[in-house]
N, C-alpha and C positions, 0 to 999 in steps of 0.2 A: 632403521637400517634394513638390509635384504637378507635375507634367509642365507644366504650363502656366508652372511660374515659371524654368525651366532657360533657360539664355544660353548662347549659343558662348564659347566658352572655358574652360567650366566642366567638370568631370570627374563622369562617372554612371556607377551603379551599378543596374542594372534589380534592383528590391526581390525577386523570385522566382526563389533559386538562381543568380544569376552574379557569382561570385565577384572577376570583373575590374573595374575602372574603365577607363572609353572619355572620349576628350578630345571634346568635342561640334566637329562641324564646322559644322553648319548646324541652324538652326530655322526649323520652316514653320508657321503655323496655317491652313488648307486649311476653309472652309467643308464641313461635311456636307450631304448632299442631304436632310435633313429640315426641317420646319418649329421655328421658334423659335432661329433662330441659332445653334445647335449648333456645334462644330467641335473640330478633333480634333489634338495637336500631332506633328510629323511629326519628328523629332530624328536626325540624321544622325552616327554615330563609326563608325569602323572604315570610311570606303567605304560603308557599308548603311544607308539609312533603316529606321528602327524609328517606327511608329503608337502613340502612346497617345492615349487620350482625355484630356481637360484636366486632369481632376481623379483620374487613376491616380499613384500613391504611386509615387517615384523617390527613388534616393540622391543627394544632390550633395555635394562635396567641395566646401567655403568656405574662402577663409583664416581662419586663429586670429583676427586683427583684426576682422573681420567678424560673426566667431560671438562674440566676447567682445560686440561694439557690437548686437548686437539681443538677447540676454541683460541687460547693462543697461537697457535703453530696457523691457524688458519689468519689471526689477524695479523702474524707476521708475513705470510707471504704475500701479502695486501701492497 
């Protein structure tokens, strides 16, 4: 999923080499100082904020009910 959809409590996996799952502590969305609304999500596990921008590719661990329930809704709209 993309960084922008991650919620505390949910466990990530940074897509490049780590091997670990981190239990999320905190989410921040922090405006950028550019023009056009920008902004960039601020995702806190281990003690450590880690920066991505909204749309950088994150693992997240969902319960089986969850990933079964948007698997269906996808093959009904089919």
């Amino acid at each position: 999923t993309y960084a922008d959809h991650v919620r505390v409590g949910e466990w990530v996996q940074r897509c490049h080499g780590d091997p670990d799952w981190h239990l999320v502590e905190d989410v921040e969305r922090p405006p950028l100082a550019e023009p056009g609304g920008r902004y960039f999500v601020r995702i806190t596990h281990d003690g450590t904020a880690h920066d991505y921008r909204a749309v950088d590719a994150i693992r997240v661990a969902r319960p089986p009910a969850e990933v079964v329930a948007s698997q269906e809704q996808r093959e009904a709209g089919r």
